[in-house]
N, C-alpha and C positions, 0 to 999 in steps of 0.2 A: 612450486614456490615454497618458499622456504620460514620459518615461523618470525626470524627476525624481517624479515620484509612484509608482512603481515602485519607487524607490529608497528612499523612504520607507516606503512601504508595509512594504516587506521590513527596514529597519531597527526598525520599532516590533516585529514579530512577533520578529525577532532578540531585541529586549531585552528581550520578557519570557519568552523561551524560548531561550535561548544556544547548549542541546544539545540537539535535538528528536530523540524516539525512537517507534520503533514502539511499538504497543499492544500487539502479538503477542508473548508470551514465548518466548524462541530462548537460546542459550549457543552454539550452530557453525552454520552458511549451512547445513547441511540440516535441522536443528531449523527456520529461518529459512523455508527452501523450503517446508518439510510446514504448516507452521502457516498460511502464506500459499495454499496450493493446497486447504484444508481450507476457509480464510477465505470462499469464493466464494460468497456470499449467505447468508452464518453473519457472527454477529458476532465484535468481536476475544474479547469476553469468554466468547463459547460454546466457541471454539477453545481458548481458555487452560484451562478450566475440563475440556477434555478431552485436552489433551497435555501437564497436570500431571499425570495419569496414567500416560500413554501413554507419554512420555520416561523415566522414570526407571527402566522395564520396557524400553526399544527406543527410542534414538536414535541408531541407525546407520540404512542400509540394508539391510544383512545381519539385524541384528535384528529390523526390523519385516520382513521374508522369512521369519525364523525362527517370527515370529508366526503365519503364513498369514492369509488373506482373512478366516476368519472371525474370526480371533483378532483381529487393526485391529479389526474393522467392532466389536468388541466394548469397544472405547475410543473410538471415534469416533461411536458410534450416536446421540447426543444431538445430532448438529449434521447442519441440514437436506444434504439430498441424498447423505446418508453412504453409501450402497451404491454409487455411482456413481463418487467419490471413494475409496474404498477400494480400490474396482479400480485407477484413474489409480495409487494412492502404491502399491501392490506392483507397476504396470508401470514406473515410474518409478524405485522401488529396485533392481528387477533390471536396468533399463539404466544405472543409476549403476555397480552392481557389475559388470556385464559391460565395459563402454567405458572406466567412469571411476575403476577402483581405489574405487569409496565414495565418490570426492571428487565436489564439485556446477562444475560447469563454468562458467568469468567469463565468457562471451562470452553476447550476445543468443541468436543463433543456436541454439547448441547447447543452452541452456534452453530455447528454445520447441520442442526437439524431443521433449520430455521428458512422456509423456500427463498432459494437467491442466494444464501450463504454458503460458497465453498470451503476449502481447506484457505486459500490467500488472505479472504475476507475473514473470518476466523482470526487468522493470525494478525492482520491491520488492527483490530478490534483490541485483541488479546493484547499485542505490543503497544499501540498507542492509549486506548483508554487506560489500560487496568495497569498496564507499566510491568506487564512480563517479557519475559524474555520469549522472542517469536520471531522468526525471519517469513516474511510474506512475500515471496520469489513472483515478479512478471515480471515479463519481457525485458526490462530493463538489470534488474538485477540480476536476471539468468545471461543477458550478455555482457555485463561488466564480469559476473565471476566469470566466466569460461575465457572471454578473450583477455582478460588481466592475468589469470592463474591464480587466484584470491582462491579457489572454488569451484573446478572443474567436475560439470556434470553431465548428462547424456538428457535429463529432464529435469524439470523444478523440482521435483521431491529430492532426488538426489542433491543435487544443489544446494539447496533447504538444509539437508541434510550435515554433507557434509560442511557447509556456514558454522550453524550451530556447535560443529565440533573444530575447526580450524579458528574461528576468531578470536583470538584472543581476552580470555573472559572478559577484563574492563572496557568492551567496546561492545559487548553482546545486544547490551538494551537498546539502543540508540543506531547499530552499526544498517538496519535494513532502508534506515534511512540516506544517510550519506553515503548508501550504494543507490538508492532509486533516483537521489537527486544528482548525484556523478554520471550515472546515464541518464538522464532526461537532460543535463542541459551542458556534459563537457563530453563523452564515452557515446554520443551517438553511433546511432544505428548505421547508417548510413555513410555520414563524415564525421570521423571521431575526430576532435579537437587537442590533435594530442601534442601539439605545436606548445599548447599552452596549459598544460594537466602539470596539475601538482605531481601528480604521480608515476610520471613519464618515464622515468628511469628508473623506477621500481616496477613497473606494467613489463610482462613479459609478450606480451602481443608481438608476434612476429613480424607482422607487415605493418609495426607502426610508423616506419621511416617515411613511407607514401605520406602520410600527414602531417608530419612536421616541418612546418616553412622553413 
């Protein structure tokens, strides 16, 4: 794919979504962190639907501490893997309060030291709280780049990778958005809606013709 259809691309998702935001409900970067470390093979809407409980009892670290293990797991038990997760967010609040005064730390690094935090979640953190430039590649975003040609990779880091350097700067901050929300609800998996994508005749995807009515 070629830079002027890059550019394109990314201006049409620009104009019909100016200010692209998470699905995940957060109000501070740790609200932001737990919701995203919760998020891992749960969906946005199972996570929301249980730290609209969860936050307004304990959105500190000190507070969900206050909680203990069993008191989380008792907010969080409805979204899969919740026992294993529950552990990660009380070792993660007690190294927030020991290291970091409560506060969630800007740098890659020291996020990913954090139990539960990978390189993806990291980068969610990194791009949406702090407002850096970061591409946080799942499943969704690694198959809009590869089957569009945005971004052809073999794995996420590459992906990742080469994002950061093909997007076109003025779309950098904002762009991992309106690639997660272009596949989760037009570039599906499965049946991609390409009958009706903005971006249909910029997508190089070979076998898009099966999709279009």
């Amino acid at each position: 794919m070629n830079r002027e259809k890059r550019q394109e691309i990314f201006t049409r998702l620009r104009d019909d979504n100016p200010h692209p935001q998470t699905e995940l409900e957060y109000n501070s970067p740790f609200e932001l962190l737990i919701a995203v470390l919760l998020s891992a093979q749960a969906t946005d809407v199972g996570v929301n639907k249980a730290t609209r409980k969860l936050y307004p009892v304990a959105n500190t670290p000190q507070a969900i501490l206050d909680l203990g293990l069993d008191g989380l797991k008792e907010y969080i038990k409805t979204i899969g893997l919740f026992n294993t997760k529950a552990v990660n967010v009380m070792k993660t609040c007690q190294i927030l309060v020991d290291q970091y005064n409560g506060e969630i730390p800007e740098t890659r690094e020291e996020l990913e030291k954090l139990p539960g935090v990978g390189r993806k979640t990291a980068n969610v953190v990194l791009n949406t709280a702090f407002k850096q430039i970061a591409m946080a590649v799942d499943t969704h975003i690694f198959r809009v780049s590869n089957r569009t040609g945005i971004a052809k990779g073999k794995d996420v880091l590459e992906v990742e990778h080469r994002l950061l350097r093909l997007v076109p700067k003025e779309f950098l901050l904002d762009a991992h958005h309106w690639l997660i929300l272009h596949g989760r609800y037009v570039c599906k998996a499965r049946k991609p809606m390409c009958g009706s994508c903005r971006i249909e005749d910029l997508c190089e995807f070979k076998e898009k013709d099966k999709y279009i009515d």
